[in-house]
N, CA, C and O atoms as a GROMACS GRO file, in nm:
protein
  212
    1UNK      N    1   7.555 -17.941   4.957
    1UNK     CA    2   7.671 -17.997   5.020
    1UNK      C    3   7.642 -18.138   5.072
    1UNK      O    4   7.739 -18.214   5.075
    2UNK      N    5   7.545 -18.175   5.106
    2UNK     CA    6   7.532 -18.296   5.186
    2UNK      C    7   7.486 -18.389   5.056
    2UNK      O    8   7.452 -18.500   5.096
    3UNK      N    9   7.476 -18.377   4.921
    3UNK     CA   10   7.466 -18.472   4.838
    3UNK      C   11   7.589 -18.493   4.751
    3UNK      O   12   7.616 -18.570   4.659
    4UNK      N   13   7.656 -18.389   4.819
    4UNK     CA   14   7.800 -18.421   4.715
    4UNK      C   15   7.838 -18.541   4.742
    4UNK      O   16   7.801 -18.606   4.839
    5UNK      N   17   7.919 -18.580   4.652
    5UNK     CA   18   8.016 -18.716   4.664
    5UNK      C   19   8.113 -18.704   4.696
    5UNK      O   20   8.186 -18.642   4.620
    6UNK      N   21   8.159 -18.745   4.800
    6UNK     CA   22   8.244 -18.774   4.893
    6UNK      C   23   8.345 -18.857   4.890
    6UNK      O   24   8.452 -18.853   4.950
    7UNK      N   25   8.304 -18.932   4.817
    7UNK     CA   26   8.417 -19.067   4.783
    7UNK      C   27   8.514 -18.990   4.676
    7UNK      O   28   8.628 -19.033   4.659
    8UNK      N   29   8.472 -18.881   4.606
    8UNK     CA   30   8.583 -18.807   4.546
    8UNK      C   31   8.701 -18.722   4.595
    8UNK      O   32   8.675 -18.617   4.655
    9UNK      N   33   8.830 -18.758   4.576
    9UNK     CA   34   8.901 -18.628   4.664
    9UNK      C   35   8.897 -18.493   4.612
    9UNK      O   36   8.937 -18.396   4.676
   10UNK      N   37   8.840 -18.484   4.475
   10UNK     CA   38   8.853 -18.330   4.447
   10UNK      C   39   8.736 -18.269   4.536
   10UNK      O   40   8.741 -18.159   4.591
   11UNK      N   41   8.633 -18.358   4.541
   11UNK     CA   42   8.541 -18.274   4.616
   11UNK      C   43   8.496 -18.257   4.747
   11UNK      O   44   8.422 -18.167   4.787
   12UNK      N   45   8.551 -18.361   4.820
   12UNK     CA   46   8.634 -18.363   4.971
   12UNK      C   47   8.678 -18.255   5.013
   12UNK      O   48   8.646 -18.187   5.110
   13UNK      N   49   8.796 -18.234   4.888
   13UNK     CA   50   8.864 -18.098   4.928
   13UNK      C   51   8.764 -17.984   4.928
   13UNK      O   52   8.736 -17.913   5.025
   14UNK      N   53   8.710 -17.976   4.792
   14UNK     CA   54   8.602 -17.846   4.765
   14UNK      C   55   8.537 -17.812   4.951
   14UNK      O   56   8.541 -17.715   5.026
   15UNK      N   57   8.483 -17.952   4.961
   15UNK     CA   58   8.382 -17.917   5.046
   15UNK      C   59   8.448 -17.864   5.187
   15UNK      O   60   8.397 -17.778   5.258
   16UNK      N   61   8.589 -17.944   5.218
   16UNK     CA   62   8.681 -17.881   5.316
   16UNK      C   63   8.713 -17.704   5.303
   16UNK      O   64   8.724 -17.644   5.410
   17UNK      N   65   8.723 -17.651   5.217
   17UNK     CA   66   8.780 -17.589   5.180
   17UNK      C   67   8.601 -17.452   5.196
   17UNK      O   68   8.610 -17.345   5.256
   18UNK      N   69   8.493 -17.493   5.141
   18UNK     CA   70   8.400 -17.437   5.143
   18UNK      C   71   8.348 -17.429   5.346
   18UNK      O   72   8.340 -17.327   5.415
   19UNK      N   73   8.336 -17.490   5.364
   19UNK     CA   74   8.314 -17.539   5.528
   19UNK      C   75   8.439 -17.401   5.663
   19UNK      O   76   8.427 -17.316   5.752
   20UNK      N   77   8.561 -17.484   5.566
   20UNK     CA   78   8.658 -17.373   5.604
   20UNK      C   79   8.633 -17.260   5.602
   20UNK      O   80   8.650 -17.211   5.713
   21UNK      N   81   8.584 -17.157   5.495
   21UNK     CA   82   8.568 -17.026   5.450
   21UNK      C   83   8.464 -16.953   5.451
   21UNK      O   84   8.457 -16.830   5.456
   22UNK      N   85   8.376 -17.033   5.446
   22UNK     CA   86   8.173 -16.992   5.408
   22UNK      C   87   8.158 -16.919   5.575
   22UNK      O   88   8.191 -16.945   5.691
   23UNK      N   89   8.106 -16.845   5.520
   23UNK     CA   90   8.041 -16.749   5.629
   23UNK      C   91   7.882 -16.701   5.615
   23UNK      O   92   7.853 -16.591   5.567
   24UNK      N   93   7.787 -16.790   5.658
   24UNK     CA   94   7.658 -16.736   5.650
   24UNK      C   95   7.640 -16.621   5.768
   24UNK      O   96   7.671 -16.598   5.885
   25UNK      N   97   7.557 -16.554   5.636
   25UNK     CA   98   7.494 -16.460   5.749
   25UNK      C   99   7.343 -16.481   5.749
   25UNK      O  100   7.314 -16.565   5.664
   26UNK      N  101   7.265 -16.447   5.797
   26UNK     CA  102   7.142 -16.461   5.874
   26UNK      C  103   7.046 -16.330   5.771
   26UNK      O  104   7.066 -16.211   5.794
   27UNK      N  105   6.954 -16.373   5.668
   27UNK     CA  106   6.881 -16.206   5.621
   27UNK      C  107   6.768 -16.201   5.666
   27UNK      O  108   6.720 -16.312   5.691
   28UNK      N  109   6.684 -16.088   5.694
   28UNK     CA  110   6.638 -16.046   5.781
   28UNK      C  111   6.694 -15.870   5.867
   28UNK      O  112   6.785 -15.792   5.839
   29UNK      N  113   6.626 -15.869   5.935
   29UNK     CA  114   6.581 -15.722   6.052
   29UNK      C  115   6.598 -15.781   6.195
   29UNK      O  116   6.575 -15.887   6.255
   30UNK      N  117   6.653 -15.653   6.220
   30UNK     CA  118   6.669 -15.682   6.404
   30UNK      C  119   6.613 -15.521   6.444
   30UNK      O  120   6.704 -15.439   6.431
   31UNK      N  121   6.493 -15.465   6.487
   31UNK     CA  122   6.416 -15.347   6.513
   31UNK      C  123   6.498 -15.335   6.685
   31UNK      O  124   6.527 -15.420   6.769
   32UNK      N  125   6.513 -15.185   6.679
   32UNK     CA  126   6.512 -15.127   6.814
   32UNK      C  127   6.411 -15.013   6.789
   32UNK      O  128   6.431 -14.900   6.744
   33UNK      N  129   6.311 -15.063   6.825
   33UNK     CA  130   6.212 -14.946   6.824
   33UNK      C  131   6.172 -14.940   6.662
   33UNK      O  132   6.147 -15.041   6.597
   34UNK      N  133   6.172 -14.845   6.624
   34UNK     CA  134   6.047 -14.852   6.495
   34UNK      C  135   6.258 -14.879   6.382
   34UNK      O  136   6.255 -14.931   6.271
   35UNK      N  137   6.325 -14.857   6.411
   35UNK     CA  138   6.430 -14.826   6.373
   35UNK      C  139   6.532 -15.003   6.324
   35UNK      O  140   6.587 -15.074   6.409
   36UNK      N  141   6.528 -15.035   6.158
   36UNK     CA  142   6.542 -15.154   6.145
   36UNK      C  143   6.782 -15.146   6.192
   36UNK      O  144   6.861 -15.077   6.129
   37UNK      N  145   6.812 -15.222   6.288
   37UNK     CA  146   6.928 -15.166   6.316
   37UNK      C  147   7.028 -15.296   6.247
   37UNK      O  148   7.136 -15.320   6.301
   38UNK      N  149   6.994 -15.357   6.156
   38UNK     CA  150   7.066 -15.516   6.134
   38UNK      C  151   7.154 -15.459   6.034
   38UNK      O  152   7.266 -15.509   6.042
   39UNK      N  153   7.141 -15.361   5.931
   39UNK     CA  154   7.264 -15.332   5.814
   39UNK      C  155   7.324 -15.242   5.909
   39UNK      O  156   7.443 -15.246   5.877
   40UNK      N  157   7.314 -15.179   5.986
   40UNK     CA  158   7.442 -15.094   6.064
   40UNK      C  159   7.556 -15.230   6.153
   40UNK      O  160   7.678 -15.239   6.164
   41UNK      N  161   7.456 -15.306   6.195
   41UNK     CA  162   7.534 -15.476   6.292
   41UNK      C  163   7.674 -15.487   6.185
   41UNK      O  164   7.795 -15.480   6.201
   42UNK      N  165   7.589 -15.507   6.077
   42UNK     CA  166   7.640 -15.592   5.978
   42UNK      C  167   7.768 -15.471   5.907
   42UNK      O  168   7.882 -15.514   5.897
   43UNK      N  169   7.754 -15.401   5.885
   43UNK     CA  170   7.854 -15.293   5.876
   43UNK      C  171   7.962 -15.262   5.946
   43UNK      O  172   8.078 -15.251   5.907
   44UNK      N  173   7.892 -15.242   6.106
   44UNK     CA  174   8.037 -15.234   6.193
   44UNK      C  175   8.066 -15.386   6.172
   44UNK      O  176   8.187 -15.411   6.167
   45UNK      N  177   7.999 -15.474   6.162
   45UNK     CA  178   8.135 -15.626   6.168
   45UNK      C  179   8.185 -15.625   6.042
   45UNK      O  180   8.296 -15.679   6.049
   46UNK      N  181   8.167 -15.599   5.952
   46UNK     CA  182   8.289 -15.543   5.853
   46UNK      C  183   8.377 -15.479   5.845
   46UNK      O  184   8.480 -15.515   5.789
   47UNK      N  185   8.362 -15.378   5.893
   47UNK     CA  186   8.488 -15.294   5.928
   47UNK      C  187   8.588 -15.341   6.039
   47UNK      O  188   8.693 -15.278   6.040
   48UNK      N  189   8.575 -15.435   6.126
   48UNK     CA  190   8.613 -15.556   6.202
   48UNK      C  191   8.710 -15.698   6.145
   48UNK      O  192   8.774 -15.788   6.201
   49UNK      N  193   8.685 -15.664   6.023
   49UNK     CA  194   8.759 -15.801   5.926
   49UNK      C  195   8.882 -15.735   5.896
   49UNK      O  196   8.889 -15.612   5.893
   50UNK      N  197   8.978 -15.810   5.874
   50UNK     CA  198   9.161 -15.741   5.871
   50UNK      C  199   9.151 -15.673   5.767
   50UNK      O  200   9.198 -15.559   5.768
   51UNK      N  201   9.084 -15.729   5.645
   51UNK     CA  202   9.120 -15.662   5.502
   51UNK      C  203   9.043 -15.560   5.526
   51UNK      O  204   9.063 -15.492   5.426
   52UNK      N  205   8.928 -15.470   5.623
   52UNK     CA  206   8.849 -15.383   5.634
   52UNK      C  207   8.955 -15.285   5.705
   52UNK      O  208   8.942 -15.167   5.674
   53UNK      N  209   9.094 -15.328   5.829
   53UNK     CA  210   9.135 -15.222   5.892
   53UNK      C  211   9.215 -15.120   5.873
   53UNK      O  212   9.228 -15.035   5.961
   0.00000   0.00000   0.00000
């Protein structure tokens, strides 16, 4: 993203439009005890998104 060209409007938009929508998530483990609990996190916040209710 930061080498795109910019001086273009198609890709102005792209990148508006990517910025807008992109949702990183973080991969990796979050342990409570010997117990890895980050795909259950990540599960209930899915079921949390409108198209999930």
């Amino acid at each position: 993203m930061q080498i795109a060209d910019t001086s273009r409007q198609d890709v102005k938009d792209g990148l508006d439009f990517l910025l807008d929508n992109l949702k990183l998530l973080p991969l990796g483990r979050l342990y409570d005890g010997p117990d890895d609990i980050y795909p259950d996190i990540l599960e209930a916040r899915l079921r949390l998104l409108p198209q999930n209710s």
